[in-house]
N, C-alpha and C positions, 0 to 999 in steps of 0.2 A: 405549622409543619416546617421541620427544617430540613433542606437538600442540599447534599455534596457534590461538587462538581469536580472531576479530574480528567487531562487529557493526557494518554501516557500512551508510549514506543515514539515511534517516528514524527515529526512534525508533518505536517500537510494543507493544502490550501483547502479552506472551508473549516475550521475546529474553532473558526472564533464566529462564523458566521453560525453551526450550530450551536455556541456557546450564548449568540443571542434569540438563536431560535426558544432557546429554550427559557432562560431568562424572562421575554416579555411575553411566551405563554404562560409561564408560574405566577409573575406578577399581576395579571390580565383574569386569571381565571380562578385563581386560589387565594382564596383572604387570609390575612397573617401567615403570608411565605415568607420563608428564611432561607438565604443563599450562600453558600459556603463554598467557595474557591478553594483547594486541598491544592496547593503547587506541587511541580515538579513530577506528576502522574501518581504513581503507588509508591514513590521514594516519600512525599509530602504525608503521604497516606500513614508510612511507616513511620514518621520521623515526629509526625503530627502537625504537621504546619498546614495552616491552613488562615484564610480570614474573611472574613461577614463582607457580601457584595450587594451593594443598591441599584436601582434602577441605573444611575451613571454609567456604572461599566458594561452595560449592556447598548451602551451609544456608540456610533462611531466604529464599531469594529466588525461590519459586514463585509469588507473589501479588503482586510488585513488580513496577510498574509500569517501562516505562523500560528501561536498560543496563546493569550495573554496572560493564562495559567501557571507557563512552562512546563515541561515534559521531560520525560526521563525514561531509560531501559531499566526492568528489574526483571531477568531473566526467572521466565516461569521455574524451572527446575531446581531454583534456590528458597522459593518461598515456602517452603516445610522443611527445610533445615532450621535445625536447633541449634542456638549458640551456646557459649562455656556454662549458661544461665537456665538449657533447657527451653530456650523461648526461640520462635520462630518470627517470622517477615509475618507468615500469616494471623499469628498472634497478636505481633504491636499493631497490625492494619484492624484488626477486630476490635483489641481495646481501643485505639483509638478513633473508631466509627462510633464507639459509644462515649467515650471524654468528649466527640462533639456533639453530642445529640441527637445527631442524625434519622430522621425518619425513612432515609433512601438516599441513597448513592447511584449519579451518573457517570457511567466511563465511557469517556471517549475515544478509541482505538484500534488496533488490527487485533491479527489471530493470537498473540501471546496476552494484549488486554482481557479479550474474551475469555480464554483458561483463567486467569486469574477472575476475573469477575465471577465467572461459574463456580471456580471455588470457592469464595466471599458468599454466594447468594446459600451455594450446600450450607456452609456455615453457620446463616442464620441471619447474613447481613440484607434489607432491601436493596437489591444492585438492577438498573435497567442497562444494555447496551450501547450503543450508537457504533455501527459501524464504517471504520473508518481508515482508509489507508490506499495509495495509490497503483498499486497491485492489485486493484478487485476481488483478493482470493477468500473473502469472509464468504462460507456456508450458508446458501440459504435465503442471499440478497441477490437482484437480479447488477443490484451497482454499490460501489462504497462510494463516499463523497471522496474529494480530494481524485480521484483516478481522471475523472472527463480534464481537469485542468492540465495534471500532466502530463495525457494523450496530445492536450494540445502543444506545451511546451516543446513532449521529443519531436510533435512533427516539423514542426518550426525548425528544431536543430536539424533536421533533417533537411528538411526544404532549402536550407541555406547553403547543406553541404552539396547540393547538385550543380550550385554554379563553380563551386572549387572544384568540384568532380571535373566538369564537362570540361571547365579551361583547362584543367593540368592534364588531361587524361588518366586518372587514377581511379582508384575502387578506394574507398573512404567504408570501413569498418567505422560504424556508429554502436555504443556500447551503450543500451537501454538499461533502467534501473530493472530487477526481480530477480530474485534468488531461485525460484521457486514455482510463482506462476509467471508465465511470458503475458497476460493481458495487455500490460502495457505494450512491449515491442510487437505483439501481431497488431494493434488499432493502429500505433503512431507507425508500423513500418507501412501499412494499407493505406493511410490517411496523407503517408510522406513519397508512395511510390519509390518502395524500396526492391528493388530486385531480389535480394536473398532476406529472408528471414528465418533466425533460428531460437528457438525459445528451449527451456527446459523441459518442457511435456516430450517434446520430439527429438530424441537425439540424432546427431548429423552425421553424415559423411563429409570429411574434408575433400576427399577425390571430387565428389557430386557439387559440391561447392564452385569448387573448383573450374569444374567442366562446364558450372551453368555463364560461371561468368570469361573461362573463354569463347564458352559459344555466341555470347554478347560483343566478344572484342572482334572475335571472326564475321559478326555480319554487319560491322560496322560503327561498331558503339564500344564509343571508346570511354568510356566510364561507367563504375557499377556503384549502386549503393547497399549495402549490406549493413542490417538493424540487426544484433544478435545480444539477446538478454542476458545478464550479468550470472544468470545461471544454467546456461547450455553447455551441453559437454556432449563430445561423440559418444557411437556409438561404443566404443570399446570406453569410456569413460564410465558411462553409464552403470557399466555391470561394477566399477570398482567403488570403495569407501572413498570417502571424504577424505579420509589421510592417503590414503593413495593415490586421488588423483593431486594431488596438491604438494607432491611428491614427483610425480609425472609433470607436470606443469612449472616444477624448479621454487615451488613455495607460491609463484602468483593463485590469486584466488580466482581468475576469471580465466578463459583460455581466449581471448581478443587478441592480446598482442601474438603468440602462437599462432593463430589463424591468420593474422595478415601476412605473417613471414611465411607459414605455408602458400598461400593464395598468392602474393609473388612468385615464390619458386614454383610453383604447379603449372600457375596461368600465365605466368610469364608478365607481369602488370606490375605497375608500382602502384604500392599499396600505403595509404595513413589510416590513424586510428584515432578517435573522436571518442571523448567518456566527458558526458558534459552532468553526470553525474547529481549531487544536489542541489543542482540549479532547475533539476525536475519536477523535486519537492516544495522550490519557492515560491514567492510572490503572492499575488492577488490572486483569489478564486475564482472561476470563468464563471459568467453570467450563469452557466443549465450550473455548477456546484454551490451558486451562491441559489440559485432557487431549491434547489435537492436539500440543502446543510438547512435550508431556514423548514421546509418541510417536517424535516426530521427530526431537528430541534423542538418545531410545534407538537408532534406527535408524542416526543418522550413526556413533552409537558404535558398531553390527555393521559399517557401510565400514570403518572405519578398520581394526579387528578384522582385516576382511576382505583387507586394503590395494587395497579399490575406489576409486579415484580418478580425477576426473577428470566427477567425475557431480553431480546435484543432488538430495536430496532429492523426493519427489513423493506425494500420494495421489492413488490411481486408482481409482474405485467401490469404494470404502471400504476399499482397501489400501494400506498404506505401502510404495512402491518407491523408482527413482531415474529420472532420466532423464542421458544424455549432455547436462555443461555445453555444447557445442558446439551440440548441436540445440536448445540452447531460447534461449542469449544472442541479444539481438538483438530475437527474437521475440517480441513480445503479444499477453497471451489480453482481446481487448475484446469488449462486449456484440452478442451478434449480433441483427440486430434482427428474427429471427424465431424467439427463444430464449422457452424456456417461461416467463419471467418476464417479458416483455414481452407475450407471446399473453395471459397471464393479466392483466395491466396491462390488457390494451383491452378485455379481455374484459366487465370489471366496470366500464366506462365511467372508466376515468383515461386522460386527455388526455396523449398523448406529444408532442404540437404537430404532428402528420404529418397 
């Protein structure tokens, strides 16, 4: 049996730690396995590079940070375009799953992998999931690997910013990674004791903002910390396109640095801004993703076993299943905003801007 492995979108901690989960269950449990390393994600896939892995490379890289595959973006909405040739992305990725022989294809990934793998498996290609990425927003899973590590990361940057908060007297705007879904900045802002938290589920008031943290400086407290994810935008934001606000906003893609200069001028405070950015996505994977990633690993290795295909990876109150690729591509799991970490947010008076 021969099996394809690829890790493609964003780099994250735990991709090599399931790249070994999976590994020494194939080996362990499946006689005459063949392991195929495909680099570079779906560009390796496309381009056909790829080469034969042994037991060796599956040593040694539990704790390593990163891929040892390499990774790449191939924008879903391109792979059924046809070129001068008539020939698509989706095409050279199909002829060559069969130039390698492949009896089944693992990808490693977030929500753009998964579109693409569902469309590989309609195809006709054996593709299982692993879901993967530090934004938690894969359909269907109660966690992706890679997120627990850089909950811990932002809160650390967090944690460090309250001794500069509290000497200088400032409000420190922390710029959490997510486009899309806030998971990350509501755990690390909860986990780091952030005063305001604003994520993209909830659009904000800057007045409300504003007044929570002069009401902080009026009883005494003379520093605030503000965690706001990389894709919040007020409420008049909210109702516009993507060219408009980004337009409104003078071309920046985030509204951070606009928010501090508001929240000086409103609350009267000097304000910085902290974007510690893909230093979120690095290093070593935390002890619960390196047990999660080798879980998860071991499980794709019982599909394959199994020749269930066609599915993704999942934990479900604290069981490792799978779900159908079809019912979750497409689909995002984002912050609901009457979800127990947000009820607990308000609870303990942090300012969601609402």
């Amino acid at each position: 049996m021969k099996v394809g492995i690829l890790t493609s979108g964003g780099d994250c901690p735990g991709l090599n730690a399931v790249i070994r989960g999976i590994g020494k269950s194939l080996f362990e449990n499946i006689k005459n396995i063949e392991l195929i390393g495909i680099a570079d994600g779906y560009g390796g896939l496309i381009r056909g590079e790829c080469r034969k892995m042994d037991k060796s490379d599956f040593t040694g890289i539990l704790t390593l940070g990163g891929t040892i595959l390499g990774t790449s973006r191939q924008p879903f909405k391109l792979m059924t375009v046809e070129d001068e040739n008539s020939v698509s992305r989706l095409d050279l990725m199909k002829q060559n799953y069969k130039k390698m022989g492949l009896d089944c294809l693992l990808t490693l990934g977030g929500a753009g992998t998964h579109k693409t793998a569902a469309l590989l498996s309609a195809e006709g290609c054996n593709v299982i999931g692993l879901p993967k990425t530090i934004d938690n927003d894969i359909w269907g899973t109660d966690v992706t690997f890679g997120f627990h590590t850089a909950v811990d990361i932002a809160t650390e940057c967090i944690d460090r910013l309250h001794s500069t908060a509290a000497s200088h007297g400032r409000t420190m705007i922390v710029e959490i990674m997510g486009n899309k879904a806030g998971w990350l900045t509501l755990y690390s802002g909860l986990a780091g004791g952030a005063d305001v938290i604003l994520l993209p589920e909830i659009p904000f008031s800057i007045d409300k903002v504003a007044k929570a943290i002069e009401k902080r400086a009026d009883a005494g407290k003379a520093f605030s910390i503000v965690a706001v994810a990389e894709g919040a935008m007020t409420k008049e934001e909210s109702k516009m396109k993507k060219k408009e606000r980004l337009e409104k906003r003078g071309g920046e893609t985030t509204i951070t640095n606009r928010l501090a200069k508001e929240i000086a001028e409103k609350a009267r405070v000097e304000t910085r801004v902290v974007v510690p950015g893909h230093i979120q996505r690095g290093g070593s994977p935390s002890a619960y993703d390196r047990v999660l990633s080798t879980e998860f690993g071991s499980f794709a290795g019982k599909l394959v076993k199994e020749e269930k295909f066609g599915v993704t990876v999942a934990m479900v109150k604290g069981e490792v299943t799978y779900n159908a690729l079809a019912d979750i591509a497409g689909k995002a799991k984002l912050v609901p905003d009457d979800c127990q970490e947000v009820r607990t947010a308000e609870s303990i008076g942090i300012c969601l801007g609402r």
